[in-house]
Backbone as CSV, one residue per row, in Angstrom:
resi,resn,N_x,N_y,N_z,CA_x,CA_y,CA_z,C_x,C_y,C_z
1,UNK,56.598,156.749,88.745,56.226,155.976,87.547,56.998,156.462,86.330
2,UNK,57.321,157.907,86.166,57.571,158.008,85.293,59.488,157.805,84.848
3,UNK,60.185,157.866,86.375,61.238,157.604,86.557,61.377,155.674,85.838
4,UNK,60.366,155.044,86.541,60.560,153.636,86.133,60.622,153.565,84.293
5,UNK,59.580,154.426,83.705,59.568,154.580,82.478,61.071,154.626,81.806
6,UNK,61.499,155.756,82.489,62.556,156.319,81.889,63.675,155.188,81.656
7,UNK,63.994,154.665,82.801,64.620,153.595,83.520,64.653,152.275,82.571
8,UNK,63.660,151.585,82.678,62.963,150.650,81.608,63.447,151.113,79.763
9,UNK,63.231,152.303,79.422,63.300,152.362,78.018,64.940,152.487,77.693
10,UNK,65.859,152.995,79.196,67.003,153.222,78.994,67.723,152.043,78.859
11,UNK,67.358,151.070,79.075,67.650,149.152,79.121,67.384,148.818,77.894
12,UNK,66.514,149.434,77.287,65.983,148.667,76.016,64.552,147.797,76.306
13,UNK,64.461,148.149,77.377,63.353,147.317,77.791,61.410,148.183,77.506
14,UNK,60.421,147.203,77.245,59.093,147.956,77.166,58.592,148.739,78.425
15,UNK,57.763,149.301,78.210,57.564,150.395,79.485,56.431,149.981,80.139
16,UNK,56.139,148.892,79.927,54.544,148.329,80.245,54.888,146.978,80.598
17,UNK,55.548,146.471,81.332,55.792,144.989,81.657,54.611,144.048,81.940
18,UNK,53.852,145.134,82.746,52.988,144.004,82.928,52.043,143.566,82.173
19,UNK,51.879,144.002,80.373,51.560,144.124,79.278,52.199,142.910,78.803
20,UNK,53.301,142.644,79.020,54.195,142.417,78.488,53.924,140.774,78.970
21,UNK,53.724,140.856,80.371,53.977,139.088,80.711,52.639,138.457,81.019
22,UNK,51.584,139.708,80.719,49.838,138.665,80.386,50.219,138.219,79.329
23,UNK,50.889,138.805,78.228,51.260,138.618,76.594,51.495,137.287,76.495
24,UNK,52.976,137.300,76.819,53.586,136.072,76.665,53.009,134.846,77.729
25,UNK,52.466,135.192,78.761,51.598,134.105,79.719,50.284,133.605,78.891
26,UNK,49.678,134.244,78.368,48.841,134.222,77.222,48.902,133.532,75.991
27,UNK,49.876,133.402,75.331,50.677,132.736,74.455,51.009,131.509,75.000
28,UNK,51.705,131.268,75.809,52.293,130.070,76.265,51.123,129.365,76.581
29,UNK,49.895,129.821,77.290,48.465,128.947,77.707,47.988,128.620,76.118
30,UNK,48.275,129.548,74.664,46.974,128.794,73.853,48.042,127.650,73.230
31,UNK,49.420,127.777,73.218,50.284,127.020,72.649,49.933,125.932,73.590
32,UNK,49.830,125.225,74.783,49.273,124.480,75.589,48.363,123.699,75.409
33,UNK,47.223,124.788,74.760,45.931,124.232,74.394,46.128,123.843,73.296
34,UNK,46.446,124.099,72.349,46.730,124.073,70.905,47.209,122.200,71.413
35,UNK,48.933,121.875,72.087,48.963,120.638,71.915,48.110,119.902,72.804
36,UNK,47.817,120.340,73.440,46.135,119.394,74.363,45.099,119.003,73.137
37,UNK,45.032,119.917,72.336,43.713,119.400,71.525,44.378,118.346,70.598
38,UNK,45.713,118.281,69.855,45.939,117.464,69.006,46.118,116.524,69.992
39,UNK,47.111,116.529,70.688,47.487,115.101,71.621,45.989,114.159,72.033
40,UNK,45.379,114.577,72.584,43.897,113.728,73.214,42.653,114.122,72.048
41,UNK,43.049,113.994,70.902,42.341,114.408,70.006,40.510,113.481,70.193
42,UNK,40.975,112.255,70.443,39.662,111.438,70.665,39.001,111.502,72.019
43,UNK,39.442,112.518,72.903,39.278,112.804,74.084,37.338,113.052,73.860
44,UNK,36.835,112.786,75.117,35.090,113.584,74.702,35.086,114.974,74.997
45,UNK,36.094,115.791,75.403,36.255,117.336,75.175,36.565,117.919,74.064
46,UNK,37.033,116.744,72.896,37.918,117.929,71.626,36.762,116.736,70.459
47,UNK,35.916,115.526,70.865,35.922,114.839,69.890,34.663,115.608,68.980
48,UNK,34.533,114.882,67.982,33.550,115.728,66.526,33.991,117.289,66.669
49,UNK,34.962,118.399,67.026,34.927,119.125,67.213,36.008,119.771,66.390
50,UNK,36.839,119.114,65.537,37.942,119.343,64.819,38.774,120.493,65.207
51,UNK,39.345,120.869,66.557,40.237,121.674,67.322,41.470,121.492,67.030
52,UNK,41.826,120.498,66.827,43.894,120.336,66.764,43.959,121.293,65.783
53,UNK,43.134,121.352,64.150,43.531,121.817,63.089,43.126,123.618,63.761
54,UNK,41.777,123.470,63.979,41.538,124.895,64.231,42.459,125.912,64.682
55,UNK,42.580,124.806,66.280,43.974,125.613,67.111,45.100,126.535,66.862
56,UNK,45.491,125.236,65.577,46.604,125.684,65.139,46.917,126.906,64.303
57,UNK,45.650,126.616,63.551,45.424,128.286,63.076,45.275,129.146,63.534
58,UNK,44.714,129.150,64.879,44.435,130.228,65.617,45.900,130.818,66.359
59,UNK,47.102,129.708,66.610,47.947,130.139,66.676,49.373,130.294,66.211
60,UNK,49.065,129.844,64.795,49.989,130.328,64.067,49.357,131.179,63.119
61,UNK,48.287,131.334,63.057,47.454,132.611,62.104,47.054,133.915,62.813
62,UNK,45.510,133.543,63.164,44.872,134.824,63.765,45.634,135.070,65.189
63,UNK,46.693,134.831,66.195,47.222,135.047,67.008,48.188,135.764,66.830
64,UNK,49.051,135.947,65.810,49.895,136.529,65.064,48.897,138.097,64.489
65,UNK,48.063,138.443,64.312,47.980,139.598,64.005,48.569,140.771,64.551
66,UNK,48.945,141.175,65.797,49.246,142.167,66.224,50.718,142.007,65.668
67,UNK,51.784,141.129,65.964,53.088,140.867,65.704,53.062,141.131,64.696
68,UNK,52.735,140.368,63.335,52.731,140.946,61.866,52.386,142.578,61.711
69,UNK,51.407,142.633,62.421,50.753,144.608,61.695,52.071,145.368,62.522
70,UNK,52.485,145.252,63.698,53.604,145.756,63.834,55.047,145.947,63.088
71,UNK,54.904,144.517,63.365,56.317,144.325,62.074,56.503,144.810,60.829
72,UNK,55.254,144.595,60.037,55.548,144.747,58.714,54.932,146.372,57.894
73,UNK,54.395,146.854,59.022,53.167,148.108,58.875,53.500,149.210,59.483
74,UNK,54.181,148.927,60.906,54.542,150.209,61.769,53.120,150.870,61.947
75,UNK,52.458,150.162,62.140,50.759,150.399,62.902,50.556,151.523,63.979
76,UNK,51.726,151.004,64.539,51.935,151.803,66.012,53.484,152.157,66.431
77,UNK,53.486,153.192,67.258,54.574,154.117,68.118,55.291,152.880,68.611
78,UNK,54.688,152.364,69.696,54.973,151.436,70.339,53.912,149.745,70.113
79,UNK,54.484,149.105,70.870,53.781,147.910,70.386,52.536,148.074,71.195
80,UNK,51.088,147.616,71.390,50.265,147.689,72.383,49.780,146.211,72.581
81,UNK,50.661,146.083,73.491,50.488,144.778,74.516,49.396,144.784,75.372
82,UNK,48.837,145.757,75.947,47.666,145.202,76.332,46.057,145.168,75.416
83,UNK,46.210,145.633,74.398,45.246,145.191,73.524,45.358,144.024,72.818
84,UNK,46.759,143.464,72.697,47.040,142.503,72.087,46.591,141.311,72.965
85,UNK,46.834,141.535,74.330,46.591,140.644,75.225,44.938,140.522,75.336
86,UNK,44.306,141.438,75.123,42.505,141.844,75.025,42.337,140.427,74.057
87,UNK,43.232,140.733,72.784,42.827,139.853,71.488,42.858,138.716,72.083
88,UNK,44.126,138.134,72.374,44.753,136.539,72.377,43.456,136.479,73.567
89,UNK,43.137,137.396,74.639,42.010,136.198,75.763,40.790,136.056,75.007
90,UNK,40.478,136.383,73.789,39.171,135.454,73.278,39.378,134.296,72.806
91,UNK,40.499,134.021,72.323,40.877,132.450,72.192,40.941,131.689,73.351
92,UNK,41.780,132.779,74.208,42.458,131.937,75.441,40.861,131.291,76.266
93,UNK,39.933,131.713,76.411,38.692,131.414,76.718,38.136,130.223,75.913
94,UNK,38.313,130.584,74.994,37.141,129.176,74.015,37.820,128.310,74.130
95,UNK,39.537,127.666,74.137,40.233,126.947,74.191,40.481,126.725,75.637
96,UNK,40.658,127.160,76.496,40.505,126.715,77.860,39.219,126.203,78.005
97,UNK,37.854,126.282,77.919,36.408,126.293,77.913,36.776,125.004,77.522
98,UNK,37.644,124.141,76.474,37.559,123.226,76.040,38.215,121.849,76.326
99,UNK,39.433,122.843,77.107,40.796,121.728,77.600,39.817,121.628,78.913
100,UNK,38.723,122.277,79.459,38.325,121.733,81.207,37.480,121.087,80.911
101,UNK,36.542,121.086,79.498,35.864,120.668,79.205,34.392,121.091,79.605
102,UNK,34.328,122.674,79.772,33.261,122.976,80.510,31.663,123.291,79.469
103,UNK,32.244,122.957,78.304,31.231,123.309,77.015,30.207,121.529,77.732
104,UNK,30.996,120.601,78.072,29.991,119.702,78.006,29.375,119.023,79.279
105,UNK,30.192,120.141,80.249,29.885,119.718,81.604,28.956,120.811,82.584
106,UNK,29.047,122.416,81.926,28.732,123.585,82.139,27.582,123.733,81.672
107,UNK,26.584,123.569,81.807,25.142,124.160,81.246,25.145,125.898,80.725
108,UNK,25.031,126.173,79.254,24.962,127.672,79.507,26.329,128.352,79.490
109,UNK,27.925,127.554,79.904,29.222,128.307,79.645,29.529,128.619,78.012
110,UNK,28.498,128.051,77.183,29.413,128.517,75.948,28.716,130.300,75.616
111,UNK,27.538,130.389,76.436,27.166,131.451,76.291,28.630,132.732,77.054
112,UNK,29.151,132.756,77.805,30.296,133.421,77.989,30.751,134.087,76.870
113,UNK,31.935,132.948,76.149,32.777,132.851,75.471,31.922,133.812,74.143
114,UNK,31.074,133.505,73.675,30.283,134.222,73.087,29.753,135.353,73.257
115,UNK,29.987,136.372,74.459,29.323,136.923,74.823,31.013,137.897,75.299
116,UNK,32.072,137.965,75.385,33.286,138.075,75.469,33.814,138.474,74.625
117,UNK,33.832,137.581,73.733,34.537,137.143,72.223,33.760,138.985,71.560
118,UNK,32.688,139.113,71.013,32.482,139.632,70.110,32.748,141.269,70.890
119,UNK,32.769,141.409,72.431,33.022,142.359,73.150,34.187,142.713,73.536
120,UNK,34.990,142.088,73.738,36.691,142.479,73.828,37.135,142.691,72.281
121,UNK,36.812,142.389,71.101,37.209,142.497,69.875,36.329,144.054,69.847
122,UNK,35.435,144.181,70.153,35.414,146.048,69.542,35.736,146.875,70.437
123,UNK,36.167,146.806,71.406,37.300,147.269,72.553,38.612,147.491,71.835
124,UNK,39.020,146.369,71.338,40.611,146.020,71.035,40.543,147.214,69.532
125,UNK,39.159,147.080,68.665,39.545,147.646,67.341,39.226,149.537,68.006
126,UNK,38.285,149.662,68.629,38.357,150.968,69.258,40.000,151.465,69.997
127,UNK,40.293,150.597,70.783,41.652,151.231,71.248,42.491,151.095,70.316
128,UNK,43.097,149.886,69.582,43.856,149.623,68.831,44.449,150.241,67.006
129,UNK,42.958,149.932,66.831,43.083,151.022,65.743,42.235,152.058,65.819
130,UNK,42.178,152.682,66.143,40.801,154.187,66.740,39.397,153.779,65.580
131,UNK,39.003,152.425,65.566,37.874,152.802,64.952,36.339,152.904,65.922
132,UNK,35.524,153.921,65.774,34.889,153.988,66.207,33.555,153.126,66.522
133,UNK,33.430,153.536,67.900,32.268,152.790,68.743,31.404,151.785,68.049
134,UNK,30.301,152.522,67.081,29.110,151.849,66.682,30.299,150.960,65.443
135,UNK,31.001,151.506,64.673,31.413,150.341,63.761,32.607,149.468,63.889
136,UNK,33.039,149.200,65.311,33.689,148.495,65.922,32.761,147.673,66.872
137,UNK,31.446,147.795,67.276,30.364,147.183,67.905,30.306,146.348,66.567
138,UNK,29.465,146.980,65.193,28.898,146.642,63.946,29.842,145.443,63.573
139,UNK,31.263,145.770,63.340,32.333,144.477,62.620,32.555,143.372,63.540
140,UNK,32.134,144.250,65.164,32.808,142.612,66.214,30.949,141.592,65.765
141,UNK,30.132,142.178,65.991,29.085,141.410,65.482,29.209,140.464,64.353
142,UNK,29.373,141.231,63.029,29.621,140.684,62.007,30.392,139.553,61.819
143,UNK,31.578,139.367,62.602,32.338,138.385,62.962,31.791,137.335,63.168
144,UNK,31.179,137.878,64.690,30.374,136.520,65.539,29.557,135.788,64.693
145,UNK,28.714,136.560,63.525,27.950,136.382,62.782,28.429,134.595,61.920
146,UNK,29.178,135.655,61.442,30.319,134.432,60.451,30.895,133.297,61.020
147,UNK,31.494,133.387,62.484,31.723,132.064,63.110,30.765,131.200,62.851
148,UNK,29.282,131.626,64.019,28.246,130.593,63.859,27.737,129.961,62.193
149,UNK,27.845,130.997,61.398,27.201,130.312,59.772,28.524,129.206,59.707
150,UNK,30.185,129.391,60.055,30.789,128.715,59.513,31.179,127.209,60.095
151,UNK,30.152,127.617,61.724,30.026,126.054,62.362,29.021,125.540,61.840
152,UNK,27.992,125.860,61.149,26.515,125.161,60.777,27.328,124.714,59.435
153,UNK,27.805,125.322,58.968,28.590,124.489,57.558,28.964,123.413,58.200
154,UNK,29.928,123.550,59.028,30.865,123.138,59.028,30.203,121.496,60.023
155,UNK,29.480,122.089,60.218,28.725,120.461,60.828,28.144,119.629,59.746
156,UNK,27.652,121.018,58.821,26.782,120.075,57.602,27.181,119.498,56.607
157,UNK,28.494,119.857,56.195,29.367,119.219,55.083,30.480,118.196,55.970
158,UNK,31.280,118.796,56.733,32.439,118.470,57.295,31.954,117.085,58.763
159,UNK,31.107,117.316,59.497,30.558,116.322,60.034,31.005,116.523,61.316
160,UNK,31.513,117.997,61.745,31.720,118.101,62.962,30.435,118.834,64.004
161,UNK,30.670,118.296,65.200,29.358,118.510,66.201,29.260,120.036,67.018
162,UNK,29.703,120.865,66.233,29.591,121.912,67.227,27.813,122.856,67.725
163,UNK,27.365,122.473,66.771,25.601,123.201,67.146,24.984,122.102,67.551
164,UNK,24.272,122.937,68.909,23.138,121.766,69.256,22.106,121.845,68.371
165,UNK,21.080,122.856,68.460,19.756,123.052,67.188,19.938,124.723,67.141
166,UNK,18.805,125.002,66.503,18.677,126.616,66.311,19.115,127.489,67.580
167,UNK,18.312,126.998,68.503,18.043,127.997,69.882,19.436,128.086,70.133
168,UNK,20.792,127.216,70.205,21.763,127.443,70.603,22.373,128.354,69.739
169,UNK,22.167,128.568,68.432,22.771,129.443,67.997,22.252,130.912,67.891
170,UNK,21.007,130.950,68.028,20.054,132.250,68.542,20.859,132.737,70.005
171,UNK,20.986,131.918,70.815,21.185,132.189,72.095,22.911,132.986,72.224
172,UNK,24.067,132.143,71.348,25.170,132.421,70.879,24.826,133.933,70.073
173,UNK,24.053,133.761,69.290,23.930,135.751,68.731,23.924,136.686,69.664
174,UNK,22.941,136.253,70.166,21.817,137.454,71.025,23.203,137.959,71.928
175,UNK,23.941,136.860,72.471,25.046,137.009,73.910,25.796,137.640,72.967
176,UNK,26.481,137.422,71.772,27.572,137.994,71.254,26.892,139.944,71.168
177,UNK,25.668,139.961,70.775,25.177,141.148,70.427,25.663,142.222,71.750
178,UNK,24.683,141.744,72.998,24.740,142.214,74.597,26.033,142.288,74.736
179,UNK,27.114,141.541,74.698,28.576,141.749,74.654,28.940,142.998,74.118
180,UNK,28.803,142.822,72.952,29.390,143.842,72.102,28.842,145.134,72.679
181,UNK,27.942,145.506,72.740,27.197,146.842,72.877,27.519,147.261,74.858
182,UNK,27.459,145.943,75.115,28.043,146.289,76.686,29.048,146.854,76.855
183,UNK,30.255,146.137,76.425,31.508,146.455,76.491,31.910,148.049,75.674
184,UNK,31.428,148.350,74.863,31.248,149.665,73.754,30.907,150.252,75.051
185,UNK,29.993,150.273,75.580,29.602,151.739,76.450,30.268,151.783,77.491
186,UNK,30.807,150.873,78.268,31.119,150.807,79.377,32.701,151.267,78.787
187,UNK,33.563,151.000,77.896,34.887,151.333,77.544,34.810,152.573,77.021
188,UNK,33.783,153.030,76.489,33.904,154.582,75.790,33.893,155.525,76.936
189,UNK,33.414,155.077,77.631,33.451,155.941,79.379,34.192,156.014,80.502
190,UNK,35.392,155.392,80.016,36.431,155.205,80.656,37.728,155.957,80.348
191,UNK,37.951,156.389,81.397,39.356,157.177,81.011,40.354,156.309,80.491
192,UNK,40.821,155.077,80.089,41.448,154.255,79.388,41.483,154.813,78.100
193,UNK,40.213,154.957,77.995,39.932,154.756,76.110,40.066,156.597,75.591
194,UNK,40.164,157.072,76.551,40.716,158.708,76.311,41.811,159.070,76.514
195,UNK,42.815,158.278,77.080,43.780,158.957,77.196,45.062,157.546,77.030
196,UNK,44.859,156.252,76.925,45.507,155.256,76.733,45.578,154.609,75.262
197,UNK,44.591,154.812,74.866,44.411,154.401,73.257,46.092,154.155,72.670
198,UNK,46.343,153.613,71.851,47.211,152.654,70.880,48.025,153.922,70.340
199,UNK,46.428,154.739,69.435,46.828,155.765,68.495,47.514,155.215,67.425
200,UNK,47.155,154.554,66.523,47.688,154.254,65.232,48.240,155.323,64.290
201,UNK,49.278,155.024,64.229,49.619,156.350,62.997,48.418,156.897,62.095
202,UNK,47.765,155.959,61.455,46.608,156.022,60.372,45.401,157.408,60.586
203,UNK,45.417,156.826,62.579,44.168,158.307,62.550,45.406,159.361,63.094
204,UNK,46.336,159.144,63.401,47.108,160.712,63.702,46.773,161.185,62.588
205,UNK,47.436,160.862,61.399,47.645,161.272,60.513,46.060,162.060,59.441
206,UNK,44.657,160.801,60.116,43.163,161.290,59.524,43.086,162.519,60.249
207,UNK,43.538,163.019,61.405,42.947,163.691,62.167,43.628,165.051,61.807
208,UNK,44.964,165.132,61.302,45.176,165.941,61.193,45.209,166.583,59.428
């Protein structure tokens, strides 16, 4: 392995390929979804649901985070492609969930995505940027938090259908909560998260 390392960096090439082509396989699926939702926009999988616009933000905005903090920040040693890849599959989920159309055919699948979403994000901020357990549990919550208030707006001014009544969005918390706190214990106990971590310059530098 470590010969391949050597090998690989002497090319110019990353040392983690297979980091490398969930990445870009990853990318290429939400860019997919992204034109699925505008193209069949009146489709009954994307309709009252205002996705083309969302999408797009999601991938020309929040999909772009790791690329930008690299680029412009030097965040990290190396790039970390597989946390990056952690990030992009919470989209890649809600947007697939949507191109199969399983939110309206699936009894109970949006609980997943919800339940994923707020748990691979304090994974990604624990490995990625070393922030710790409980307030990388605390901010992926907080998040989830803010989605759901900004679909109840967003149904109530804007006129799109994403909440059924209360219970669905109780039910969407509670899963995002169990997520989060699942994934926290089960990753803090893993030799991944001790010896694979990102290591951001930021805590080298707190730590020492």
């Amino acid at each position: 392995m470590a010969s391949l390392t050597r090998t690989l960096t002497r090319f110019g090439l990353p040392d983690d390929l297979g980091g490398v082509f969930i990445n870009l396989v990853l990318r290429l699926l939400l860019v997919a979804f992204t034109i699925d939702s505008l193209v069949n926009a009146g489709d009954e999988r994307f309709a009252g649901k205002a996705l083309g616009p969302r999408n797009l933000a999601i991938l020309f905005g929040f999909a772009m985070l790791f690329p930008v903090l690299f680029r412009f920040t030097k965040q990290w040693k190396q790039y970390p492609w597989w946390f990056d890849a952690g990030y992009l599959s919470i989209f890649f989920l809600d947007m697939a969930g949507n191109s199969v159309n399983a939110y309206n055919t699936r009894p109970g699948f949006d609980l997943l995505p919800h339940f994923y979403g707020p748990g691979m994000l304090a994974v990604v901020l624990m490995g990625a940027f070393a922030i710790g357990p409980l307030a990388a549990a605390g901010f992926a919550t907080m998040l989830h938090a803010l989605l759901e208030v900004q679909e109840i707006y967003g149904d109530h001014f804007l006129g799109t259908k994403n909440v059924r009544d209360i219970m669905d969005t109780a039910n969407d918390l509670m899963a995002g909560i169990v997520g989060a706190t699942l994934f926290v214990l089960v990753y803090k106990g893993t030799e991944w998260y001790h010896h694979r971590r990102a290591r951001p310059r930021r805590a080298a530098k707190r730590r020492s």
